[in-house]
Predicted model as a PDB file, atoms N, CA, C, CB and O in Angstrom, pLDDT in the B-factor column:
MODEL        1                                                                  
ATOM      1  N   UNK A   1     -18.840  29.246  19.679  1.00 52.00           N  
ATOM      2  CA  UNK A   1     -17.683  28.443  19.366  1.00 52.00           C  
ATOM      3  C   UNK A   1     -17.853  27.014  19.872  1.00 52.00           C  
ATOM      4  CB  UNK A   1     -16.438  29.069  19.956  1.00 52.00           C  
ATOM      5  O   UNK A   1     -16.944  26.366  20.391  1.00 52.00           O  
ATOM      6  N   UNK A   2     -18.943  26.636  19.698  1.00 61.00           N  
ATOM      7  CA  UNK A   2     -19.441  25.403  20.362  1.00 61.00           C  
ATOM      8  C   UNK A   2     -18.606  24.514  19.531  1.00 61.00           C  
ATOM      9  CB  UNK A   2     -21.116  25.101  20.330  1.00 61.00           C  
ATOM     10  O   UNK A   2     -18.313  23.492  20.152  1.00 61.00           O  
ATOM     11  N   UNK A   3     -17.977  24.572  17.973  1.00 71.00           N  
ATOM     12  CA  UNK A   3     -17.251  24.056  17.654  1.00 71.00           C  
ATOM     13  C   UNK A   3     -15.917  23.124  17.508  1.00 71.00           C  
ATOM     14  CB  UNK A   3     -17.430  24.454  17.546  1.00 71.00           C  
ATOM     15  O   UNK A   3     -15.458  22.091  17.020  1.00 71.00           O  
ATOM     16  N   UNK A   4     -15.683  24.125  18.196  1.00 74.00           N  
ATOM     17  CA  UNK A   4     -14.268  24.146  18.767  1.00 74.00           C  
ATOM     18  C   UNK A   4     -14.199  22.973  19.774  1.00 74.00           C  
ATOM     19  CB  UNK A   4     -13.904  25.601  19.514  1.00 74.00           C  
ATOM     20  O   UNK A   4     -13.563  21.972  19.446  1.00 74.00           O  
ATOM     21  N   UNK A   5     -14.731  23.023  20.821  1.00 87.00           N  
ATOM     22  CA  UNK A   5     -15.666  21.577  21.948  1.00 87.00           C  
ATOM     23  C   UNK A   5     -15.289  20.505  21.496  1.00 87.00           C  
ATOM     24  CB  UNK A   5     -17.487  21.334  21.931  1.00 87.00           C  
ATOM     25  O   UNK A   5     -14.459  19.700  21.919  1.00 87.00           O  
ATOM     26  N   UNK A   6     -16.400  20.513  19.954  1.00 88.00           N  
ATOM     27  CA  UNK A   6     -16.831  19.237  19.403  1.00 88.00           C  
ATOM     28  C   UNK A   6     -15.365  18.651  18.964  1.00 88.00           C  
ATOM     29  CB  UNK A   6     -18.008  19.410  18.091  1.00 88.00           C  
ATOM     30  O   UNK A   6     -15.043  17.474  19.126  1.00 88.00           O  
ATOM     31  N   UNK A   7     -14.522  19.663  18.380  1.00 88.00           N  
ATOM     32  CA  UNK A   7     -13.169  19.144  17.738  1.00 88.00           C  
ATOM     33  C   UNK A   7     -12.504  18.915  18.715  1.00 88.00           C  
ATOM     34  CB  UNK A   7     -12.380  19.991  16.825  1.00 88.00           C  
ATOM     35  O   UNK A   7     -11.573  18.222  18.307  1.00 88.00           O  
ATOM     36  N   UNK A   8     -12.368  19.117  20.097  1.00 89.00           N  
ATOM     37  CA  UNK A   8     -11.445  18.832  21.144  1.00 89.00           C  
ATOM     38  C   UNK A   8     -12.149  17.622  21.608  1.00 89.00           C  
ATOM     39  CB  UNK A   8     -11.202  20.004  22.255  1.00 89.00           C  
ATOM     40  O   UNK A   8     -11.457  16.796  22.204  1.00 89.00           O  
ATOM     41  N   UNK A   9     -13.571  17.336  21.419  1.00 89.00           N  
ATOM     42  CA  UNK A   9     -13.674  15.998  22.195  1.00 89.00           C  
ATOM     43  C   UNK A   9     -13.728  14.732  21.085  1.00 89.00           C  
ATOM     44  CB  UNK A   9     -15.142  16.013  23.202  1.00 89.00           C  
ATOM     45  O   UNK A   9     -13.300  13.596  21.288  1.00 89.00           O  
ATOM     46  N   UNK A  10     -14.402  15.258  19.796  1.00 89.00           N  
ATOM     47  CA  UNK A  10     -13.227  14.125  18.898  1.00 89.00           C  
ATOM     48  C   UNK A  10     -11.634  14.132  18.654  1.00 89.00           C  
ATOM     49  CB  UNK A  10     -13.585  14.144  17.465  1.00 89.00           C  
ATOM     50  O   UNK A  10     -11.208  13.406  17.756  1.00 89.00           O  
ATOM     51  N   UNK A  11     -11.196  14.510  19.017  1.00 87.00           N  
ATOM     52  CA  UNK A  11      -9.974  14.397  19.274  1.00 87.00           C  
ATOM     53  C   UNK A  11      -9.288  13.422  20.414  1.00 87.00           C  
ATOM     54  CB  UNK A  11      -9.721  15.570  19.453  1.00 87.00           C  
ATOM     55  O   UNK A  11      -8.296  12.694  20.380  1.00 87.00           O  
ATOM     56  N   UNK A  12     -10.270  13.734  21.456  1.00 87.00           N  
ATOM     57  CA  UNK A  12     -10.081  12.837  22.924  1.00 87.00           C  
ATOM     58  C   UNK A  12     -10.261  11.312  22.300  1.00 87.00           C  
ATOM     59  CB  UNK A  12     -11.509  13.238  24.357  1.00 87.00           C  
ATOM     60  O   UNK A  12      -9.478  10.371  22.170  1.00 87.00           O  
ATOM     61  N   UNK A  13     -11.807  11.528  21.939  1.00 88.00           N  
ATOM     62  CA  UNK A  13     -11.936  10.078  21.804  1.00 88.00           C  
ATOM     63  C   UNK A  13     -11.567   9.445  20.553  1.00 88.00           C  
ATOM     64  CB  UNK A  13     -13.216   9.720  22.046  1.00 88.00           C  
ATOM     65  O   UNK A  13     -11.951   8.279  20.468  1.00 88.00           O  
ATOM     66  N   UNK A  14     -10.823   9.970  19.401  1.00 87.00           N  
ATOM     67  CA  UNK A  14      -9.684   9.255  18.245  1.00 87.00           C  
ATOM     68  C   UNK A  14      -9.052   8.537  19.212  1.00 87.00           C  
ATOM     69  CB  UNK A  14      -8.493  10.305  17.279  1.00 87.00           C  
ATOM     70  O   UNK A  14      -9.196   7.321  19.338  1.00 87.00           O  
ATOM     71  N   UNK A  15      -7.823   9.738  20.437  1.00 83.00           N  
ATOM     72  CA  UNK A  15      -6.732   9.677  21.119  1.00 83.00           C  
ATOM     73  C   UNK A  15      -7.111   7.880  22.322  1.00 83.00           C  
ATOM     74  CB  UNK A  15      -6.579  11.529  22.012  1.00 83.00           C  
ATOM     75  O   UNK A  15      -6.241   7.035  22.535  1.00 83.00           O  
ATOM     76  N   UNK A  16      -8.264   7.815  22.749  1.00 83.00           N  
ATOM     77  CA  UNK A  16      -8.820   7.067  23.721  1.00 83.00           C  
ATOM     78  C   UNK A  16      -8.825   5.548  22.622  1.00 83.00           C  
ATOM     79  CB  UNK A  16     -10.473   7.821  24.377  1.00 83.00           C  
ATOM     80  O   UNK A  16      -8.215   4.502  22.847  1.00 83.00           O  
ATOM     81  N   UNK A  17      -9.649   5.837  21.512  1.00 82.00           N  
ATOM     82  CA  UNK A  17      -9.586   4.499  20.640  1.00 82.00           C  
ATOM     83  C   UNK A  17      -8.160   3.717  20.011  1.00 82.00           C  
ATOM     84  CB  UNK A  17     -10.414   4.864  19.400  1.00 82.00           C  
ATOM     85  O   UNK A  17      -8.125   2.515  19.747  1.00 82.00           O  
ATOM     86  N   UNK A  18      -7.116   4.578  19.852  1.00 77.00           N  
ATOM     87  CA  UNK A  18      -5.807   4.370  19.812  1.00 77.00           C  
ATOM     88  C   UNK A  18      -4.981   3.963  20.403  1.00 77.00           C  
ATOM     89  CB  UNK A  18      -5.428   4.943  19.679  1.00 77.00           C  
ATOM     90  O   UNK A  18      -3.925   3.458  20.023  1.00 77.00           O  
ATOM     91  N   UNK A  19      -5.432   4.167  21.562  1.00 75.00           N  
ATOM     92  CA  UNK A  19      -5.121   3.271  22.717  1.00 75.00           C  
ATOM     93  C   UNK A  19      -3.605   4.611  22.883  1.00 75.00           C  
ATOM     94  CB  UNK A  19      -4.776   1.046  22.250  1.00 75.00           C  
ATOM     95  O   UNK A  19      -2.535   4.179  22.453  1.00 75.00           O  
ATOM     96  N   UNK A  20      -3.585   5.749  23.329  1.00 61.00           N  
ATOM     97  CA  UNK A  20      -2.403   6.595  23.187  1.00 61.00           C  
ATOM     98  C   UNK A  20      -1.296   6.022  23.125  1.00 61.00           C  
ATOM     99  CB  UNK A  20      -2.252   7.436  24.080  1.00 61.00           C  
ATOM    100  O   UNK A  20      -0.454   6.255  23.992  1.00 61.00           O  
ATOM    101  N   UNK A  21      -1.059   5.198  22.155  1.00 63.00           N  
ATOM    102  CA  UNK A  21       0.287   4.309  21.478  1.00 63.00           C  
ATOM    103  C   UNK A  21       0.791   5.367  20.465  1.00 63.00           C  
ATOM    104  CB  UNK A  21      -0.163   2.635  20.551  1.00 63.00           C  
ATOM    105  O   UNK A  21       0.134   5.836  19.534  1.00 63.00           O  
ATOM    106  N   UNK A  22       2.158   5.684  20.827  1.00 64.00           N  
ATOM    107  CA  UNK A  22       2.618   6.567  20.224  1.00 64.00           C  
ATOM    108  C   UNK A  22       3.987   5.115  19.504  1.00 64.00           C  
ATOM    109  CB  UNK A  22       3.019   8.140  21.364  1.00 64.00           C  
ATOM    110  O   UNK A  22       4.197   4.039  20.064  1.00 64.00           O  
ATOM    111  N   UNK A  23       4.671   5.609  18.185  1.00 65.00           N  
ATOM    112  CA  UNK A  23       5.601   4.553  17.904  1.00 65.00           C  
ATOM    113  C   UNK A  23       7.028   5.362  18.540  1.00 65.00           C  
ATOM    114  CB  UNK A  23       5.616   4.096  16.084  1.00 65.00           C  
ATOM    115  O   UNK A  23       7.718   6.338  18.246  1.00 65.00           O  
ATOM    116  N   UNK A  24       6.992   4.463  19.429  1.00 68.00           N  
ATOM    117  CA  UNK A  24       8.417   4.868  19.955  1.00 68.00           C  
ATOM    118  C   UNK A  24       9.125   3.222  20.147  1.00 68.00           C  
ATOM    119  CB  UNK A  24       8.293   5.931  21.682  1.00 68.00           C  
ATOM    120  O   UNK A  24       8.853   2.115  20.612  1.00 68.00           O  
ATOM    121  N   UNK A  25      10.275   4.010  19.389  1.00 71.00           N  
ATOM    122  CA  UNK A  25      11.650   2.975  19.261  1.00 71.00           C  
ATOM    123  C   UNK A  25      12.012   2.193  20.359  1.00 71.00           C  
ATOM    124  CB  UNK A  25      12.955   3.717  19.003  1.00 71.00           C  
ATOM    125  O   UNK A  25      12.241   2.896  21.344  1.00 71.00           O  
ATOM    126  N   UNK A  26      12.159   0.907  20.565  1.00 80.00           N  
ATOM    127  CA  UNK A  26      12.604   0.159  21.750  1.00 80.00           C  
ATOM    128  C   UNK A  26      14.356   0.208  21.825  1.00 80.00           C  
ATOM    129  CB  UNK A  26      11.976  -1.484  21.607  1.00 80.00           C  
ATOM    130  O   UNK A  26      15.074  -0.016  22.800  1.00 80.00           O  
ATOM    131  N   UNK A  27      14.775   0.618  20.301  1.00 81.00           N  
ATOM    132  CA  UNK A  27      16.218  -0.014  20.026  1.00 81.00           C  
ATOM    133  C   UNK A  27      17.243   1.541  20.606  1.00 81.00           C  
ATOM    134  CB  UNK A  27      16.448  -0.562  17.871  1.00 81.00           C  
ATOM    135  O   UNK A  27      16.808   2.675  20.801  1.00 81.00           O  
ATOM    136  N   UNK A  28      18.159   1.216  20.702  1.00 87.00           N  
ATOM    137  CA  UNK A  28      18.954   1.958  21.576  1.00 87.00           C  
ATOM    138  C   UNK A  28      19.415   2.786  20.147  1.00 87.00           C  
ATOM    139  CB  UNK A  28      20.194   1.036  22.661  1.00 87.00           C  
ATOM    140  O   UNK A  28      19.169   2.674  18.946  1.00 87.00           O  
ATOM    141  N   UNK A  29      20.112   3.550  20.889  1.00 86.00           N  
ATOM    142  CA  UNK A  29      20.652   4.758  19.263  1.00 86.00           C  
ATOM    143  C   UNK A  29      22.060   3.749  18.387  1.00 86.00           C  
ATOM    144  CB  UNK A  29      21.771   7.048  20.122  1.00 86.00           C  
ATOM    145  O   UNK A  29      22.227   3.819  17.170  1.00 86.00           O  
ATOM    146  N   UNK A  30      22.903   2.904  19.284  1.00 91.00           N  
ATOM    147  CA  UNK A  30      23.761   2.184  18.707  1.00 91.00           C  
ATOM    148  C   UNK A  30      22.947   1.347  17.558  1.00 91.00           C  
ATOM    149  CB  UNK A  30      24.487   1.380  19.760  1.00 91.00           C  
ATOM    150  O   UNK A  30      23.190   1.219  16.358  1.00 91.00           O  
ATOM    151  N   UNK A  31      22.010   0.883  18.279  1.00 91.00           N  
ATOM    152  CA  UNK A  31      21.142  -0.811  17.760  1.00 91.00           C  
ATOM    153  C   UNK A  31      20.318   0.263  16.118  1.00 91.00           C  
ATOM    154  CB  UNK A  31      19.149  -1.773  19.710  1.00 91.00           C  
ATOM    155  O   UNK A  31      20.363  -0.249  15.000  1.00 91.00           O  
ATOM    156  N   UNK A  32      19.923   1.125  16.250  1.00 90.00           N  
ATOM    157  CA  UNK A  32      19.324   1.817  15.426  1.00 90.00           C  
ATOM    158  C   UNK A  32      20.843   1.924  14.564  1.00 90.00           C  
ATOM    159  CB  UNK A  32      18.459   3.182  16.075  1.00 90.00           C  
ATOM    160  O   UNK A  32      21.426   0.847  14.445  1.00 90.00           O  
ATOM    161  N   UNK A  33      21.181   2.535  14.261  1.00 93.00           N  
ATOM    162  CA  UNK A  33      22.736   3.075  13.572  1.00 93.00           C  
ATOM    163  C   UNK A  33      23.087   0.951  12.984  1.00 93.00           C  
ATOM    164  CB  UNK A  33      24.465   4.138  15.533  1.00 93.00           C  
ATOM    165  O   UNK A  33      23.665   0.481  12.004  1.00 93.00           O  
ATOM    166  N   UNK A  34      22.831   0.709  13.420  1.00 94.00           N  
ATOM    167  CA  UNK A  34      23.255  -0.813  13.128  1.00 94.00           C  
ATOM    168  C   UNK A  34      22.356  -1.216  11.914  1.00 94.00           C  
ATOM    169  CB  UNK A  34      22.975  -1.912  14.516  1.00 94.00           C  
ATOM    170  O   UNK A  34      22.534  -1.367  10.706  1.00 94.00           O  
ATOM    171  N   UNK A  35      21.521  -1.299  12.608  1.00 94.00           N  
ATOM    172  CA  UNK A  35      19.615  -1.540  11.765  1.00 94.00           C  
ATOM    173  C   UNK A  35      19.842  -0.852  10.529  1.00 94.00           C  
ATOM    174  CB  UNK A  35      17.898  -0.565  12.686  1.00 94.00           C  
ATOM    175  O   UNK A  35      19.758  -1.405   9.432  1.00 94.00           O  
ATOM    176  N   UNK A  36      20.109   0.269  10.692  1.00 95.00           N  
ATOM    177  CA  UNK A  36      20.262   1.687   9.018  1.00 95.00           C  
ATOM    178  C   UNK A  36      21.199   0.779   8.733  1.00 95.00           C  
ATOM    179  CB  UNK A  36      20.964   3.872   9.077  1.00 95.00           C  
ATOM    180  O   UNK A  36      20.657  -0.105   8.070  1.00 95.00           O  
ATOM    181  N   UNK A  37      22.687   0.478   8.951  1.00 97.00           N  
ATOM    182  CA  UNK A  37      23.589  -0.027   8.225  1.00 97.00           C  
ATOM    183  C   UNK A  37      22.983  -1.435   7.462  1.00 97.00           C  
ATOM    184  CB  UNK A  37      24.800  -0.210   9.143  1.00 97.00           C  
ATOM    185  O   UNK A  37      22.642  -1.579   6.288  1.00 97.00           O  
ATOM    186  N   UNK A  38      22.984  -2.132   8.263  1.00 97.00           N  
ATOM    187  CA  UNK A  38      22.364  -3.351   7.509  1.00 97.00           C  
ATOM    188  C   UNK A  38      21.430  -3.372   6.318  1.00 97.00           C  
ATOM    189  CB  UNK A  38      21.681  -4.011   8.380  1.00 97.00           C  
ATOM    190  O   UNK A  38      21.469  -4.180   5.390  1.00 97.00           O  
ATOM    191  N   UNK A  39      20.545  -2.320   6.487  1.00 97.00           N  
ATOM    192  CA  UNK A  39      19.514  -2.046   5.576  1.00 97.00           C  
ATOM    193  C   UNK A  39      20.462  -1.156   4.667  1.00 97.00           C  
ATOM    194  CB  UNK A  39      18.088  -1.322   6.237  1.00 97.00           C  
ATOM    195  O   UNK A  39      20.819  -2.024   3.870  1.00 97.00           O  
ATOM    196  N   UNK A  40      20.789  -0.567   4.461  1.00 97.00           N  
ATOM    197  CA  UNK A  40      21.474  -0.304   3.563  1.00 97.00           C  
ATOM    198  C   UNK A  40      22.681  -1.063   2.752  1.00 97.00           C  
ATOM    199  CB  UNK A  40      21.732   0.564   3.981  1.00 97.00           C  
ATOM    200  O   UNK A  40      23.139  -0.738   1.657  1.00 97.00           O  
ATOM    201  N   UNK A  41      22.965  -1.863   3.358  1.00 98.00           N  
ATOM    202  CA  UNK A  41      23.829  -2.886   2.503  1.00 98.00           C  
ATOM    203  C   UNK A  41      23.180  -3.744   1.557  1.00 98.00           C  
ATOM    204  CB  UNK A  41      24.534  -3.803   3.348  1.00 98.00           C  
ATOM    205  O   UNK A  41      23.458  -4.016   0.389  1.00 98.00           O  
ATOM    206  N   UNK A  42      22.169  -4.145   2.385  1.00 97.00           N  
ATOM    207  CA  UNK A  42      21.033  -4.827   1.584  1.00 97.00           C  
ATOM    208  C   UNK A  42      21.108  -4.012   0.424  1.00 97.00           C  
ATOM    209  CB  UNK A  42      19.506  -4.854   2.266  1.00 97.00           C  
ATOM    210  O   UNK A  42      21.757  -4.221  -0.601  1.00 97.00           O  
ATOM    211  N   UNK A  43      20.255  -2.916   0.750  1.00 97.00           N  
ATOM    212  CA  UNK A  43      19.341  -2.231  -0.758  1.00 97.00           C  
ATOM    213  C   UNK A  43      20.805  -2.045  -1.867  1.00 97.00           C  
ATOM    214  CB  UNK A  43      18.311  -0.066  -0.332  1.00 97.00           C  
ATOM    215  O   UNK A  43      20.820  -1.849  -3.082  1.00 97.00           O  
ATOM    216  N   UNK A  44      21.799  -2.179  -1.019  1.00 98.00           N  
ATOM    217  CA  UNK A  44      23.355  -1.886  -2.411  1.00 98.00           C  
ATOM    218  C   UNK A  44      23.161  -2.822  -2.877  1.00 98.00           C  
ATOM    219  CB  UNK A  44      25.183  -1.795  -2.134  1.00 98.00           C  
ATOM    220  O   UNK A  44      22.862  -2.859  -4.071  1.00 98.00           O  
ATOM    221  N   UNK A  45      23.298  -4.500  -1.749  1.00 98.00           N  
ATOM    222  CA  UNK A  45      23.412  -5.701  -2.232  1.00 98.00           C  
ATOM    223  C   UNK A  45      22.597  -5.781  -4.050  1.00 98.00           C  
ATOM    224  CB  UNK A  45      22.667  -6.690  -0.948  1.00 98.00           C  
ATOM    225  O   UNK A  45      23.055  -5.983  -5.174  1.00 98.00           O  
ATOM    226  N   UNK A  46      20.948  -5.441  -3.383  1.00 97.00           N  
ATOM    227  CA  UNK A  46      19.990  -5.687  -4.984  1.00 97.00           C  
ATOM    228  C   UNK A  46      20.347  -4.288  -5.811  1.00 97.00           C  
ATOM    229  CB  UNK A  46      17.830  -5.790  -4.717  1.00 97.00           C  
ATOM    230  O   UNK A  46      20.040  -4.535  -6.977  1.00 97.00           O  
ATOM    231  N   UNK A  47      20.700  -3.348  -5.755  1.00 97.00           N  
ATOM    232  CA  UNK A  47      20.740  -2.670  -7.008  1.00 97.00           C  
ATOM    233  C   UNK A  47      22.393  -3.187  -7.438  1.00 97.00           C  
ATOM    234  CB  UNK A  47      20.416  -0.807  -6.823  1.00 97.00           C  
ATOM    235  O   UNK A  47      22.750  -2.954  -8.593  1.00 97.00           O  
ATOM    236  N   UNK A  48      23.012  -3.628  -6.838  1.00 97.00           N  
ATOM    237  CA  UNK A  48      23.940  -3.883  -7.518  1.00 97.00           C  
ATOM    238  C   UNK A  48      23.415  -4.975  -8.673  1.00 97.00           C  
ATOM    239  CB  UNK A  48      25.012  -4.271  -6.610  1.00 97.00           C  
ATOM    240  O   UNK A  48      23.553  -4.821  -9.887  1.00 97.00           O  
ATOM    241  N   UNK A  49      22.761  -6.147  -7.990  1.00 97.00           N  
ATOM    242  CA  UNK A  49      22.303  -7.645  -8.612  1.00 97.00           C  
ATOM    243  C   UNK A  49      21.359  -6.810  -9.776  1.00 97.00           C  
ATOM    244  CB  UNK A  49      21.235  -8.978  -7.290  1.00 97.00           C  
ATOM    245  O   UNK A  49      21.625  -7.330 -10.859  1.00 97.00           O  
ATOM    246  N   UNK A  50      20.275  -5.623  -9.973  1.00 96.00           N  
ATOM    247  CA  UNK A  50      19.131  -5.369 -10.926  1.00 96.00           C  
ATOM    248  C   UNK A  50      20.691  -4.388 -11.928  1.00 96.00           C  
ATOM    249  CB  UNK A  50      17.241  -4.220 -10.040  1.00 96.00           C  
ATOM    250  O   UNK A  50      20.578  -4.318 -13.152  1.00 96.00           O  
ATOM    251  N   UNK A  51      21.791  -3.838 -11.344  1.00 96.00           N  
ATOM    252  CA  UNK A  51      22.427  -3.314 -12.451  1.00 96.00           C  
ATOM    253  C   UNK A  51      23.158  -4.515 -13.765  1.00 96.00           C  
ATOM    254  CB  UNK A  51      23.569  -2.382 -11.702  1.00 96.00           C  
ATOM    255  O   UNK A  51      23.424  -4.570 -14.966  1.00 96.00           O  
ATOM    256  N   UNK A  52      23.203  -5.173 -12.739  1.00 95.00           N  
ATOM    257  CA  UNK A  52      24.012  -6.694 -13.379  1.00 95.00           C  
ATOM    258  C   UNK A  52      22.909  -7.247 -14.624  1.00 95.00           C  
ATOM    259  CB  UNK A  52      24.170  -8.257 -11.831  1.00 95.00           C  
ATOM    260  O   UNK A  52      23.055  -7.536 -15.812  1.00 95.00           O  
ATOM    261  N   UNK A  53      22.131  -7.232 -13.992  1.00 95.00           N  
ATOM    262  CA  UNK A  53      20.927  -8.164 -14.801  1.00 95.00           C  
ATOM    263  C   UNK A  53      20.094  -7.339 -16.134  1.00 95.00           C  
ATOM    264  CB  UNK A  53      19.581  -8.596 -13.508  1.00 95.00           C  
ATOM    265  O   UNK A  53      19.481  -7.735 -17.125  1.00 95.00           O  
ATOM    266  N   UNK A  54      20.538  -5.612 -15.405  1.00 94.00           N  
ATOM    267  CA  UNK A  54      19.856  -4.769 -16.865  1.00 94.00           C  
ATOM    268  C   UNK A  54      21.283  -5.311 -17.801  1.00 94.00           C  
ATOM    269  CB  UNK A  54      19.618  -2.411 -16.702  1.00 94.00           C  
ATOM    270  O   UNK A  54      21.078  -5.713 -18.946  1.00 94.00           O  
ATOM    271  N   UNK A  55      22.688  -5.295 -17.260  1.00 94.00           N  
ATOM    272  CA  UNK A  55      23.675  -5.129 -18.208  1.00 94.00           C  
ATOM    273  C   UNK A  55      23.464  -6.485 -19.295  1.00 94.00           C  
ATOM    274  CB  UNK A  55      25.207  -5.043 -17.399  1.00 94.00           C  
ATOM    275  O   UNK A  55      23.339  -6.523 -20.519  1.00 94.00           O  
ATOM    276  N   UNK A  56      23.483  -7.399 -18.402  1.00 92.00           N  
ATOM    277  CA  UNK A  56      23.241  -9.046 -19.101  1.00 92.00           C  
ATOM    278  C   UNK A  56      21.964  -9.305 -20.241  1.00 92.00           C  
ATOM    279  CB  UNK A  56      22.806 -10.200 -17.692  1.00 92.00           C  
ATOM    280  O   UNK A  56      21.984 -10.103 -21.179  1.00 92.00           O  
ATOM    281  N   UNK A  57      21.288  -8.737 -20.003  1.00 91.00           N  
ATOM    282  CA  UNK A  57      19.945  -8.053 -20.954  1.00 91.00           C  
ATOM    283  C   UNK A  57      20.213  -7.115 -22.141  1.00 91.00           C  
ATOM    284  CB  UNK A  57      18.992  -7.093 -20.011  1.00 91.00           C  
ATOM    285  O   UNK A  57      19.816  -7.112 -23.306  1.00 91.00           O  
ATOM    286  N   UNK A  58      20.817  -6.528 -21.617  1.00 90.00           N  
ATOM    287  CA  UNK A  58      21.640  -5.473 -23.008  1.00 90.00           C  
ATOM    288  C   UNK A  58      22.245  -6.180 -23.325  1.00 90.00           C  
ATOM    289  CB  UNK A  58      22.548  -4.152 -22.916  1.00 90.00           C  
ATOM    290  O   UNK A  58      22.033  -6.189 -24.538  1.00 90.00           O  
ATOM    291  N   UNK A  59      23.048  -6.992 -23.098  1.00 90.00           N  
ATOM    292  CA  UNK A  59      24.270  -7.675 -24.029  1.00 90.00           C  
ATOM    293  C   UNK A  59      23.666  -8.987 -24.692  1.00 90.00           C  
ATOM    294  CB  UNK A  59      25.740  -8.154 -23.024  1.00 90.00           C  
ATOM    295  O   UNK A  59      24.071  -9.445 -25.760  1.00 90.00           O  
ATOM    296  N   UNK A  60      22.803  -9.450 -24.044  1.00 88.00           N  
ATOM    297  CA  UNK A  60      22.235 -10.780 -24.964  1.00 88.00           C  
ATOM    298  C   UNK A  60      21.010 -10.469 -25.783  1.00 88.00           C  
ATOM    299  CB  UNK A  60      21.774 -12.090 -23.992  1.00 88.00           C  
ATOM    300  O   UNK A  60      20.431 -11.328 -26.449  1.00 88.00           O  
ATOM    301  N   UNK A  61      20.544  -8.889 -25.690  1.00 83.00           N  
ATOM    302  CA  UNK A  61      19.497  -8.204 -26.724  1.00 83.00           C  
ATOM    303  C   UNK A  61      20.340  -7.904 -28.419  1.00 83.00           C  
ATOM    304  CB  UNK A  61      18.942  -6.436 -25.876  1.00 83.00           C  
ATOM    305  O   UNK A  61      19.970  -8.160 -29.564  1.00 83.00           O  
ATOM    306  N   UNK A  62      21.717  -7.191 -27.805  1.00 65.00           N  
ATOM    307  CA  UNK A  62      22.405  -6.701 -28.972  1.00 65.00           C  
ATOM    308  C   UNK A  62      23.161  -7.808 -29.515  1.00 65.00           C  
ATOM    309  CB  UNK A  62      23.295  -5.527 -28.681  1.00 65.00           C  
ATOM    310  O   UNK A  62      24.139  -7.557 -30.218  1.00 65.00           O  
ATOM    311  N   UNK A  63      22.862  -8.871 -29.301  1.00 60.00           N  
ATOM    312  CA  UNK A  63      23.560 -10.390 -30.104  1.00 60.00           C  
ATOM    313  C   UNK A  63      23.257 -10.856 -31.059  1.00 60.00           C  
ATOM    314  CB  UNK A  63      23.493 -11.532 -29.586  1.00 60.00           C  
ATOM    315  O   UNK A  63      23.834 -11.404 -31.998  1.00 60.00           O  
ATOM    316  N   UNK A  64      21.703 -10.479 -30.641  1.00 52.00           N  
ATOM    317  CA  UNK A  64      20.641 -11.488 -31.603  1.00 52.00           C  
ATOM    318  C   UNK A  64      20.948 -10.799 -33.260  1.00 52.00           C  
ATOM    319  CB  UNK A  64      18.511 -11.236 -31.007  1.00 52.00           C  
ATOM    320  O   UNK A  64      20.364 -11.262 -34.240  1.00 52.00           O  
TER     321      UNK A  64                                                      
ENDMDL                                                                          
END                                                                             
C-alpha cells in the first residue's frame, strides 16, 4: 500500500504550496446578510432594465 503514502504526501505538499489559506469570511453574519441584500437589488435593478429593453424591442419591431 505504498500508495496510499504517495497520496498522503501529495496531498501535504498541494496543502504546503497553498499556503493552508482556507477562504474564510472576514465580514460578520450582519455585514454578510447586508452584502446578499445589496447584491440582490442590483441583479432586480438589471433584469428589471433587460425586461424593459426586450419590451421596447418588441414594440418598435411590430411597427415597422
Amino acid at each position: 500500500m505504498a500508495r496510499g503514502n504517495q497520496r498522503e504526501n501529495a496531498r501535504e505538499a498541494a496543502a504546503k504550496k497553498a499556503g493552508n489559506v482556507k477562504n474564510k469570511t472576514t465580514m460578520s453574519g450582519s455585514e454578510q446578510m447586508r452584502n446578499k441584500d445589496e447584491v440582490a437589488r442590483i441583479m432586480r435593478e438589471k433584469q428589471l432594465a433587460a425586461e424593459e429593453k426586450k419590451k421596447a424591442e418588441a414594440a418598435a419591431g411590430g411597427k415597422k
